[in-house]
N, C-alpha and C positions, 0 to 999 in steps of 0.2 A: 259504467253499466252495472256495476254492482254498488250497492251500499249496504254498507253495517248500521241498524239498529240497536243499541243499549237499552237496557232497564234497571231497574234495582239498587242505583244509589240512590243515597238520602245520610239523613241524619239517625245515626247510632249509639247508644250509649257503650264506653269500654267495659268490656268483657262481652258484649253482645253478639249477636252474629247477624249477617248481610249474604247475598244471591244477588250477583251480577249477571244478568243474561246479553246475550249477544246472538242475535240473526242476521243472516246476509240475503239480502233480496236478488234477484236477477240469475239468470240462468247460466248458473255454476256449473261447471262437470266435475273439478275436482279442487282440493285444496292439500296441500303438503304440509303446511304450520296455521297453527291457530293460537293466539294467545292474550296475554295482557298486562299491559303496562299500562305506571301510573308515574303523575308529577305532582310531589309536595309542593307544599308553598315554595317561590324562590329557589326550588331545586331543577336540575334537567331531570324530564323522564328516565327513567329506566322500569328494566324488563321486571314481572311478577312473576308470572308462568306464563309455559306454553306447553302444548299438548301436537305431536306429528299423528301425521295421517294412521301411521304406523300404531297409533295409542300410546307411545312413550311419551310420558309426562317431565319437566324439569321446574324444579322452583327458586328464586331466592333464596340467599339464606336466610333474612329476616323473615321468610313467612312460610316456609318450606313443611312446619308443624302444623300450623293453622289454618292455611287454606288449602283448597282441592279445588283443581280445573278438571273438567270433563268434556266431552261434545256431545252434541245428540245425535240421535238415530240417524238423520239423512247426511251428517256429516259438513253440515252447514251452518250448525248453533253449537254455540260455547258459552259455557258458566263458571263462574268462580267461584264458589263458596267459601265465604270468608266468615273463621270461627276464631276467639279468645280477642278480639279487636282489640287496637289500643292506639293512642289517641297521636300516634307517630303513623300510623295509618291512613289519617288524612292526606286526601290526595283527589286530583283529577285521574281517574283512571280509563284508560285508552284500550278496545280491544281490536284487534287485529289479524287478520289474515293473511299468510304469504302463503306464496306462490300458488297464486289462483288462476287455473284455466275457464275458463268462460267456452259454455258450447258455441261449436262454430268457430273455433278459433283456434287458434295454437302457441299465444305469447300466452306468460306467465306474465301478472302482477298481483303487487301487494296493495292491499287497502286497511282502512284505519277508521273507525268509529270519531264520534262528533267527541266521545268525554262525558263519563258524569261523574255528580262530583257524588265522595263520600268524603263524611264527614263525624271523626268519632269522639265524642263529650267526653269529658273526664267522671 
């Protein structure tokens, strides 16, 4: 019922900066975690950031200086802004949503964006 849209990757040159966007289509009522994870080449995903309903943010510590996640106003979009790039950043990055209520309903799940990839030159 819901799906995640992505935007904003592409190819960067390091030191550059990138804006990943992330919306969730379908009739949400609430979300408790929003965030985003990314997989290098040949690595397993793991977590970048994530942002609680609440507004507390958490990051990596490889990125913890450099990027900022945020939500927007209806509580349904999530961005990354990713500053000082570099070229260990390359990755498919994944954004995410838990514990999502869906109006009309009362189970909680998580859902997961399709990946775009970013990509940062030397």
């Amino acid at each position: 019922q819901v799906q995640l849209v992505e935007s904003g990757g592409g190819l960067v040159q390091a030191g550059g900066s990138l804006r990943l966007s992330c919306a969730a289509s379908g009739s949400i009522a609430s979300i408790s975690v929003m965030g985003w994870y990314r997989q290098p080449p040949g690595e397993q995903r793991e977590l970048v950031a994530r942002i609680t309903d609440g507004g507390d943010t958490s990051y990596a510590e490889s990125v913890k200086d450099r990027f900022i996640i945020s939500s927007g106003n209806a509580e349904n979009k999530v961005y990354l802004g990713m500053n000082s790039l570099k070229p260990e950043d390359t990755a498919v990055y994944y954004c995410y949503f838990g514990g999502v209520r869906v109006r009309s309903a009362w189970i909680l799940s998580d859902y997961w964006g399709q990946g775009t990839q970013v990509t940062v030159s030397s």
